[in-house]
N, C-alpha and C positions, 0 to 999 in steps of 0.2 A: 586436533588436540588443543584445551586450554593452556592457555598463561596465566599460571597464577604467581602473587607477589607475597612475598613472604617477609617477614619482619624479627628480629629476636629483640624479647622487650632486655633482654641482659646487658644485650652490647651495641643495639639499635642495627644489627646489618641488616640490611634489607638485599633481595635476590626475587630476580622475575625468574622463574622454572617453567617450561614448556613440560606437560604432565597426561598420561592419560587421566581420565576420568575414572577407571579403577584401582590406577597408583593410590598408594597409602602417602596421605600426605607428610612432609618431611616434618620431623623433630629435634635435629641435632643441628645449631648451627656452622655451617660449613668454617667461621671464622674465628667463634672461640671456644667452642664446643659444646655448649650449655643447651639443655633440654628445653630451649624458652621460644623455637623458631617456629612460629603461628602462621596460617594463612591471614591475608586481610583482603579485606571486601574492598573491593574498587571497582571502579563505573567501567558500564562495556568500551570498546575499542570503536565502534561502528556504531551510526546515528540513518536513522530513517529520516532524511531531510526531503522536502521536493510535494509538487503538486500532481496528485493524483497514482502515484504510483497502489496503494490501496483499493482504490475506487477501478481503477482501469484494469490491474492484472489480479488481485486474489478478491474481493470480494464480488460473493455467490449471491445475489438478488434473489434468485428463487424463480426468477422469470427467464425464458428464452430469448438467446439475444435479438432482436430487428432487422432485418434482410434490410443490407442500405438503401435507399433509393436510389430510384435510374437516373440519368437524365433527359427524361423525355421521351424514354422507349415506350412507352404504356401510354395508352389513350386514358381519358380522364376518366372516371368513374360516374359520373351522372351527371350530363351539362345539363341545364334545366333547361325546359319547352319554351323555344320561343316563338314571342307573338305574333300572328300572321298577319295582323292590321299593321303592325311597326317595321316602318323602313333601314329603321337604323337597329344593329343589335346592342349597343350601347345606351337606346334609350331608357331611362326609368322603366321598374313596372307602374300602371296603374294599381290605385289605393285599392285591399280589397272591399267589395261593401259588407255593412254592417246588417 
């Protein structure tokens, strides 16, 4: 349930009332009795501060999350052909020709 603040412009009381949301909002000031006790608009209670909590837990990309990687359980995927004249595997390739 909200807290809302209330104000009478007659006699200035002011009063926080914890309200449903289909309570009829109050009109009679509880202090001098006067028809004048209004809601007023006042900033929320709670602040979305901090890094990533959006990015991380509610927004939807549209894409599938990425299976983590392993570490090192998988063979690699395509070492490239090496060269049977070369003794070292570290060596340069030769340039291709033109």
């Amino acid at each position: 349930m909200p807290i809302y603040a209330y104000l009478c412009s007659q006699c200035g009381f002011r009063k926080d009332v914890l309200q449903k949301l289909s309570d009829a909002p109050l009109t009679q000031c509880p202090h001098c009795g006067a028809q004048a006790f209004a809601k007023q608009l006042s900033a929320p209670s709670f602040q979305l501060k901090g890094t990533g909590w959006y990015a991380t837990d509610f927004k939807n990309s549209g894409k599938p999350p990425s299976p983590a990687p392993s570490s090192g359980d998988a063979a690699p995927a395509a070492a490239p052909a090496a060269d049977a004249g070369s003794s070292s595997p570290d060596a340069p390739a030769a340039p291709a020709a033109a």
